[in-house]
C-alpha positions as CSV (number, residue, x, y, z in Angstrom):
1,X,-2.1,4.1,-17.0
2,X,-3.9,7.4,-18.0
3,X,-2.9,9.0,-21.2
4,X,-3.6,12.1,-22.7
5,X,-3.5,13.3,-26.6
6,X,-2.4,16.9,-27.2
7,X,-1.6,19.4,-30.1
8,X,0.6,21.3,-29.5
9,X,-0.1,24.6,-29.4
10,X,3.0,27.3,-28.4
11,X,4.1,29.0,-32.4
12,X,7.4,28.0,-30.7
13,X,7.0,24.0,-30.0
14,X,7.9,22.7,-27.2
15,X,11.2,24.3,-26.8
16,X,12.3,27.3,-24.7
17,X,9.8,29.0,-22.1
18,X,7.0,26.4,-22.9
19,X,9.3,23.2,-22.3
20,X,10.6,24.9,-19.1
21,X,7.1,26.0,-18.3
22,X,5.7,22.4,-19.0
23,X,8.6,20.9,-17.0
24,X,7.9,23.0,-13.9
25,X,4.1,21.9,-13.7
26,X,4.8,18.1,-14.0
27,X,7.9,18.2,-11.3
28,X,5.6,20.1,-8.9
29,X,2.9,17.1,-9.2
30,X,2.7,14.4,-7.2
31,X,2.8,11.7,-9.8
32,X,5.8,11.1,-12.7
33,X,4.3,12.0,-15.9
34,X,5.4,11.1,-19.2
35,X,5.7,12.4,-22.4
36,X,5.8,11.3,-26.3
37,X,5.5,12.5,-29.8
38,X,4.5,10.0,-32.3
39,X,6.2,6.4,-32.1
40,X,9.5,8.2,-30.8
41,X,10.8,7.5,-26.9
42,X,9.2,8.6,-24.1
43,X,10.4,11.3,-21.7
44,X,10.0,12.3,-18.3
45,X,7.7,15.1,-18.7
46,X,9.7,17.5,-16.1
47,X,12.6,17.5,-18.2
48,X,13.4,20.2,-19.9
49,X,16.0,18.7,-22.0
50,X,13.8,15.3,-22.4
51,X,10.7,17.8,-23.7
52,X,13.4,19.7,-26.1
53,X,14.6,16.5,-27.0
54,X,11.3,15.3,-28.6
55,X,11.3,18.0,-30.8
56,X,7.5,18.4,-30.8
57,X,6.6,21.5,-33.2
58,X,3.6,23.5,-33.4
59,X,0.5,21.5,-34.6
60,X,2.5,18.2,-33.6
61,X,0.5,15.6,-31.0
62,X,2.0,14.4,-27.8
63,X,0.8,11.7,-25.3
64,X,0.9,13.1,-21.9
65,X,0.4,9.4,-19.3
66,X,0.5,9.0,-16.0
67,X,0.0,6.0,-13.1
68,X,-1.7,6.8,-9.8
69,X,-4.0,8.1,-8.1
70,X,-5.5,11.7,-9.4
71,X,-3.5,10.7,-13.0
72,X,-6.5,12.0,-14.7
73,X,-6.6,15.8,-13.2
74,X,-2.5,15.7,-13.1
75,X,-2.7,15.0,-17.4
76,X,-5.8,17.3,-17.7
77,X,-4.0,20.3,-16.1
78,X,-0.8,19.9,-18.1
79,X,-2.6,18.9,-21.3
80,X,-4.4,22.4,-20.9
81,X,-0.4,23.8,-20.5
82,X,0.4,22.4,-23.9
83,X,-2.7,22.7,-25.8
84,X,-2.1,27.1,-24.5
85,X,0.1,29.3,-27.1
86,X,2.5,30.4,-24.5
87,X,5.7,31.0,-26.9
88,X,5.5,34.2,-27.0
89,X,4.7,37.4,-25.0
């Protein structure tokens, strides 16, 4: 299983427009990709409840993983999604 570390980055956590944006890039890939904060539980990453649910701040770090083939270009192009300050306009 890949894995990825993250900060997040969005002044707004992962909550509104950056959980939906987050949760529209991993249901368009072709692998399930998962997501964590800390010890807590781990989400489907194309959740937009699960991602709100994690309640993953500014500044927090999340472990993006995936199982498969291309894993490691699916996690680098999300990764780049959360580690962007899209919060705001």
């Amino acid at each position: 299983m890949a894995e990825r570390r993250v900060t997040v980055a969005s002044v707004v956590g992962l909550h509104a427009r950056p959980a939906a944006q987050l949760a529209k890039a991993a249901a368009a890939q072709p692998l399930t990709v998962s997501i964590r904060k800390g010890d807590g539980p781990t989400v489907t990453a194309a959740s937009v409840l699960g991602l709100m649910t994690l309640g993953a701040m500014h500044g927090d770090e999340v472990v993006l993983s995936a199982d498969g083939e291309g894993a490691e270009a699916v996690l680098e192009e999300l990764a780049a999604l959360v580690a962007a300050d899209s919060g705001h306009e």
